[in-house]
MMTF fields as JSON, N, C-alpha, C and O atoms, coordinates in Angstrom:
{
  "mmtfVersion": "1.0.0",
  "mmtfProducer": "UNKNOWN",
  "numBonds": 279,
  "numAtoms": 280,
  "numGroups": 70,
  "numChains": 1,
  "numModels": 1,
  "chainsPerModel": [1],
  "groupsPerChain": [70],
  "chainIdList": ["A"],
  "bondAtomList": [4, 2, 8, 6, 12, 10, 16, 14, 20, 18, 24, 22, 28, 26, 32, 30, 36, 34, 40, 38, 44, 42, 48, 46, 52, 50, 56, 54, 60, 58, 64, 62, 68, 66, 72, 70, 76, 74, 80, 78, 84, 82, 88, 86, 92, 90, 96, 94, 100, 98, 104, 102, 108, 106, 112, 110, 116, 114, 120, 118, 124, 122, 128, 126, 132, 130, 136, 134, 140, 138, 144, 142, 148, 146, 152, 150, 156, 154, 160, 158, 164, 162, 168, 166, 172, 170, 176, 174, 180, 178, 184, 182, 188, 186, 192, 190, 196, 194, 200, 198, 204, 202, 208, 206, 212, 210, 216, 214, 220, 218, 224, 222, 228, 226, 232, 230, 236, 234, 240, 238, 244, 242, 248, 246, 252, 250, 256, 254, 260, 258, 264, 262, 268, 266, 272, 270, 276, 274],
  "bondOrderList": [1, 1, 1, 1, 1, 1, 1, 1, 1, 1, 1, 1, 1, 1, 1, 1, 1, 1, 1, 1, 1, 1, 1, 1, 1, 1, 1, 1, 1, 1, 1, 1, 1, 1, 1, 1, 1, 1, 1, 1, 1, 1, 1, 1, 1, 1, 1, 1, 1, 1, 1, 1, 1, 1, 1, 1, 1, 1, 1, 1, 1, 1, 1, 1, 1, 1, 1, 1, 1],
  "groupList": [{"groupName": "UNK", "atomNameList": ["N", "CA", "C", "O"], "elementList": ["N", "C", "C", "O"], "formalChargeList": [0, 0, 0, 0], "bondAtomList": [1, 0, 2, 1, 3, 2], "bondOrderList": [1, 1, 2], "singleLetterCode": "X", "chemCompType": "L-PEPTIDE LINKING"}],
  "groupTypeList": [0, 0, 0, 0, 0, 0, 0, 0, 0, 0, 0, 0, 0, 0, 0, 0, 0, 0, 0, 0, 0, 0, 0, 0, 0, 0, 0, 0, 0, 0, 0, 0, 0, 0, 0, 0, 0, 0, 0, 0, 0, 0, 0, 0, 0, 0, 0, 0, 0, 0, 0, 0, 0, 0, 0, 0, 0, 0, 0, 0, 0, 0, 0, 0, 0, 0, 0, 0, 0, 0],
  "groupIdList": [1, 2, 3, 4, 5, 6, 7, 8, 9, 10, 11, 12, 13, 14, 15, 16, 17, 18, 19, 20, 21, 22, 23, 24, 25, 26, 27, 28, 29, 30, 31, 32, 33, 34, 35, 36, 37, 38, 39, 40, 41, 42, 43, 44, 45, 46, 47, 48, 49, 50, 51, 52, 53, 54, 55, 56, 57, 58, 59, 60, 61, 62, 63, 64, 65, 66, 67, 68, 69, 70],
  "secStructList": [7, 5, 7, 7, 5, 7, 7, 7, 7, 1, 2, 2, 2, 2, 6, 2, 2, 2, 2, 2, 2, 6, 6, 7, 1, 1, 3, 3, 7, 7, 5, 7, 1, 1, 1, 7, 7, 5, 7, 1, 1, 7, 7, 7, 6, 6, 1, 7, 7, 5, 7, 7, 3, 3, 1, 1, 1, 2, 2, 2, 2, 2, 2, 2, 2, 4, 4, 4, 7, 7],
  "xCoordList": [72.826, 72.783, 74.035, 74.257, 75.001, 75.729, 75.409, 74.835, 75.792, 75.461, 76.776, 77.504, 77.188, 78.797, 78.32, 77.488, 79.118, 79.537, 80.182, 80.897, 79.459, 80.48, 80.231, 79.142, 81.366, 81.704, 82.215, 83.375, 81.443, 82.059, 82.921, 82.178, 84.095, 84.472, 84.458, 84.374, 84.548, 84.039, 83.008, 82.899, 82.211, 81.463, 82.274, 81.678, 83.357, 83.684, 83.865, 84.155, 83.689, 83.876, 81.987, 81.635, 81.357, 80.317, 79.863, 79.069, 80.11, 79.978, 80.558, 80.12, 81.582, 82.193, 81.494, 81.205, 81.198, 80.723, 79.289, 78.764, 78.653, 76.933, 77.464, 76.893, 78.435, 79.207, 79.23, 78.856, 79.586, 80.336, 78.362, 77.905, 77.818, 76.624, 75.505, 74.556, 75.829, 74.909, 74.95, 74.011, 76.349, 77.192, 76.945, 77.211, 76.036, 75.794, 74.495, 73.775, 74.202, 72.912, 71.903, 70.784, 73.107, 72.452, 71.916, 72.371, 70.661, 70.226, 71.345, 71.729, 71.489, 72.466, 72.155, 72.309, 71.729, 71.233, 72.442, 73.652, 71.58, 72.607, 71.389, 70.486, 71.502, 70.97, 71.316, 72.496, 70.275, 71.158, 71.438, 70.825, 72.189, 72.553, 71.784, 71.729, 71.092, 69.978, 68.805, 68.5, 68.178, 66.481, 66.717, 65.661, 67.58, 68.063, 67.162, 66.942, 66.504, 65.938, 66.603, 67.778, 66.216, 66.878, 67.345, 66.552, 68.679, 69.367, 69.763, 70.517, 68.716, 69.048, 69.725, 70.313, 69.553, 70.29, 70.927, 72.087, 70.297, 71.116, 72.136, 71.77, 73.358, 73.919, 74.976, 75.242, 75.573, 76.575, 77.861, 78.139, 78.83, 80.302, 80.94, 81.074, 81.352, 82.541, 81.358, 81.992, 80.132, 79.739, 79.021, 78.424, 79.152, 78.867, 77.535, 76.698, 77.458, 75.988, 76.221, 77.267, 74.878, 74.678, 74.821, 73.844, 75.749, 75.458, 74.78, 75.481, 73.952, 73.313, 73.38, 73.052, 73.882, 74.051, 73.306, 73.312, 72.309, 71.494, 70.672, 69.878, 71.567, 71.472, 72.48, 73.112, 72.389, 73.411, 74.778, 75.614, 75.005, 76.529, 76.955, 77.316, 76.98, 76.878, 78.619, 79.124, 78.83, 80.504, 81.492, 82.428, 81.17, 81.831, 81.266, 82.038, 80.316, 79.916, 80.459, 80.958, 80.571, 81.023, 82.808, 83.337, 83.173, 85.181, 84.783, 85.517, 84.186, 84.08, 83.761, 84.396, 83.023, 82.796, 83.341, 83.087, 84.036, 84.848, 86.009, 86.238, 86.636, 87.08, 85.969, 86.478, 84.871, 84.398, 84.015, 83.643, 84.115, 83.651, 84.388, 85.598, 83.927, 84.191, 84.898, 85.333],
  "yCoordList": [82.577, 83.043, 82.55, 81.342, 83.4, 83.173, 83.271, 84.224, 82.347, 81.958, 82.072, 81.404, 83.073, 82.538, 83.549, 84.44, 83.011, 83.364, 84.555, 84.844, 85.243, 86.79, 87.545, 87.905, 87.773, 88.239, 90.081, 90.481, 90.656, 92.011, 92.417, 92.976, 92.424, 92.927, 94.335, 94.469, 95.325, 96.886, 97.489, 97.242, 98.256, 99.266, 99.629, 99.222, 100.197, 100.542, 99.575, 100.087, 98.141, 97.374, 97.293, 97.346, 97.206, 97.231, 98.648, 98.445, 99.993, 101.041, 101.146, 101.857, 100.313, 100.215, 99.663, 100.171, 98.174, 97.309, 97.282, 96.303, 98.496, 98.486, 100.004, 99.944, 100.969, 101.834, 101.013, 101.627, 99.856, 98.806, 98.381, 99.061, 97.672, 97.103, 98.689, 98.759, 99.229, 100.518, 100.942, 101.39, 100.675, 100.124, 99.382, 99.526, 98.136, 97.084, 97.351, 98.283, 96.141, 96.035, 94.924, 94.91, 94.041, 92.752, 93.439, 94.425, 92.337, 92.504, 91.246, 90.085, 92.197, 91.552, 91.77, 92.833, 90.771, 90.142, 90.06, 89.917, 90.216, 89.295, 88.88, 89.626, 87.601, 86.968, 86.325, 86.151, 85.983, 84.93, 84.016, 83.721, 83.119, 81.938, 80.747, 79.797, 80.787, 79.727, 79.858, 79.106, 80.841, 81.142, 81.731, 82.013, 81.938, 83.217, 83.954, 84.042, 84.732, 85.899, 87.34, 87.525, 88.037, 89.247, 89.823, 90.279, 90.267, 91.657, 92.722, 92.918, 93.522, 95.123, 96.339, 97.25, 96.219, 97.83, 96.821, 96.516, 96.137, 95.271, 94.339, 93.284, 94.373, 93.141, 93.513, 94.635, 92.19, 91.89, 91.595, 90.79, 92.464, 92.191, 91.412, 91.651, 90.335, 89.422, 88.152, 87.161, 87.713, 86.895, 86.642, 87.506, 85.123, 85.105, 85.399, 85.458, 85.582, 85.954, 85.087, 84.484, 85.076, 84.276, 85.527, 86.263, 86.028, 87.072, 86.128, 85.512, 86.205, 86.227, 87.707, 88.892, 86.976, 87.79, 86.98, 85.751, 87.999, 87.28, 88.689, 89.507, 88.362, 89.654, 89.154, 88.106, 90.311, 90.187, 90.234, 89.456, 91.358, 91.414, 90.537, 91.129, 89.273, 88.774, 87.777, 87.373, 87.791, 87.446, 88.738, 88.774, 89.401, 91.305, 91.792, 92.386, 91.594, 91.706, 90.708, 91.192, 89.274, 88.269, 89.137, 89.406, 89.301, 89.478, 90.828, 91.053, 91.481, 92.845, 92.675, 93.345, 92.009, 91.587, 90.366, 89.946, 89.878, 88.929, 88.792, 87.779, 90.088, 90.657, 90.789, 91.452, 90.474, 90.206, 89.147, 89.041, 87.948, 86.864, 85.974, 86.193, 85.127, 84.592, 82.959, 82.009],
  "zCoordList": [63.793, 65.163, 65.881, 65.791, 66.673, 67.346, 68.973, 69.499, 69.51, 71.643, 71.586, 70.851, 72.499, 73.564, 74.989, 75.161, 75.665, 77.472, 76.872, 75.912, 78.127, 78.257, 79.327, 79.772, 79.73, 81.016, 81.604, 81.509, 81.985, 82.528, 83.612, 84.418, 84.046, 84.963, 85.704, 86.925, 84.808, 84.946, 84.257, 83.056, 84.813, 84.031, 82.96, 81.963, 82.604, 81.396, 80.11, 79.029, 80.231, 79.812, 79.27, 78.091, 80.051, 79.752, 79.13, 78.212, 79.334, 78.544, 77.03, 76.126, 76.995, 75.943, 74.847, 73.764, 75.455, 75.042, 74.597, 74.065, 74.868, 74.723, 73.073, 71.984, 73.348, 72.766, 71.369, 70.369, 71.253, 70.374, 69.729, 68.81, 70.137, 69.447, 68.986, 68.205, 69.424, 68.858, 67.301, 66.644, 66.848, 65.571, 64.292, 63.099, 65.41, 64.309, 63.953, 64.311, 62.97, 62.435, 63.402, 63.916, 63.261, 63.981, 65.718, 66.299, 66.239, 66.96, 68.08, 67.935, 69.031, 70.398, 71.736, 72.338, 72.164, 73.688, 74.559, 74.385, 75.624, 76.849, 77.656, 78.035, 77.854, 78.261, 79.728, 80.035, 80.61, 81.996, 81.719, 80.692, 82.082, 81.742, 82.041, 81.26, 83.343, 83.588, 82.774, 81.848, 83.167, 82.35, 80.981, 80.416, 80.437, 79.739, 78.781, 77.573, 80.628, 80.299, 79.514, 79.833, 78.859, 78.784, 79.402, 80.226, 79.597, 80.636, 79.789, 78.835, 80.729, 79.954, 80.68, 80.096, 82.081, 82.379, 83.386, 83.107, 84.714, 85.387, 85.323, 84.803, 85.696, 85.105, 86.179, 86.611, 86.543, 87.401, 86.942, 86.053, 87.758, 86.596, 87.609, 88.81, 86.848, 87.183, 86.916, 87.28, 86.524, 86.25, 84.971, 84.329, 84.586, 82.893, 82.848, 83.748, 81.632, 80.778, 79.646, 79.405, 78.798, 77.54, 76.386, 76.524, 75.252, 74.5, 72.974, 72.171, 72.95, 71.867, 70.335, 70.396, 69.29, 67.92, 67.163, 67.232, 66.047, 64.968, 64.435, 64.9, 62.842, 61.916, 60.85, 60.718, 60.136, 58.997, 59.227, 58.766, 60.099, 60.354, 61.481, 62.498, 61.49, 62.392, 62.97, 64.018, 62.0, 62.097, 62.434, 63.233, 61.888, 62.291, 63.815, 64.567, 64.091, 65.529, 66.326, 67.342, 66.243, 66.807, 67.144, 68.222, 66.094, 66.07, 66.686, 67.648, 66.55, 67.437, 68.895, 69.709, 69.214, 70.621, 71.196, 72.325, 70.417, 71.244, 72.523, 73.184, 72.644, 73.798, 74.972, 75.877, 75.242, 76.106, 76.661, 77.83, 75.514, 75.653, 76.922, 76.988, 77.814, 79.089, 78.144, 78.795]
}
């Protein structure tokens, strides 16, 4: 299982970025950072989140989504 910070500044970043995990196998969260509840359609850009990865492809998703990481 991979935890890192990740951060959106634009919707397209986040369209991209949801574009990008549809891809994988592994299952990928974003989480809040205090409670870290699930975030699924809401999410605020310009502040961190928790992205949670855990699956097989899980190093290939990590280097694939690491351009978002905060």
């Amino acid at each position: 299982m991979i935890k890192q910070n990740i951060k959106f500044l634009t919707t397209g970043q986040f369209l991209t970025f949801s574009h990008t995990c549809k891809n994988l196998s592994s299952d990928v969260r974003i989480q809040d950072l205090e409670n870290h509840n699930r975030v699924d359609i809401t999410i605020q850009l310009g502040l961190p989140f928790l992205l949670v990865i855990h699956g097989e492809d899980e190093k290939i998703a990590r280097r694939m989504l690491k351009k978002y990481c905060a």
